[in-house]
N, C-alpha and C positions, 0 to 999 in steps of 0.2 A: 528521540528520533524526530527528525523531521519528518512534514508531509502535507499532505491537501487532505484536506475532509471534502467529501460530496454527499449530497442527498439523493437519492436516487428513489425515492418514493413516499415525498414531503408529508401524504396522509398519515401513511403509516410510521414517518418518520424513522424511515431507514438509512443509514448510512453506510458509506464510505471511504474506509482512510486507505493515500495512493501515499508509500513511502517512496520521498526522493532521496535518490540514491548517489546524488555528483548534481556536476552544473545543471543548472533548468534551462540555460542557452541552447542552442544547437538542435539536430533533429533527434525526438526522443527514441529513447531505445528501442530496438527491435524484439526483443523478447521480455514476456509478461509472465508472472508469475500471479495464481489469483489464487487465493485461500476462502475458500467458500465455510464459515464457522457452522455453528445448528444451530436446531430452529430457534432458539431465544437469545444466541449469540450475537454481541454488537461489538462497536469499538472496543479496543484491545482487550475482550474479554478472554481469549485467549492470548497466555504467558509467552509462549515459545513463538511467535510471528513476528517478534522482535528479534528474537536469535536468527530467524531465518532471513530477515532483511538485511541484519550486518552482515551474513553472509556473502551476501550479492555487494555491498558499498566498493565503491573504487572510485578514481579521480576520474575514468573515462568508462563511463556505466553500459551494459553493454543489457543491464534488466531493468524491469520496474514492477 
């Protein structure tokens, strides 16, 4: 899957993966889909948010 990693709390060294879902031109999608993991969960430590993200992929993305 593609996607952007972000840090979103460098001390603690948290992160964020935003799956892109179609072109990255244009204005981005209107609806967000956000997976909040637990407390010691980070990148793709959960299996199935990849399943959910193909879900959503299309030529004219309409999530992110």
């Amino acid at each position: 899957m593609e996607g952007k990693l972000h840090i979103y709390h460098p001390d603690r060294k948290l992160v964020l993966f935003e799956y892109t879902t179609g072109p990255t031109s244009g204005p981005p999608p209107s609806n967000v889909l956000l997976f909040i993991g637990g407390l010691y969960d980070n990148f793709l430590n959960v299996g199935y948010v990849d399943d959910l993200s193909r879900l959503f992929k299309s030529s004219k993305p309409t999530w992110r």
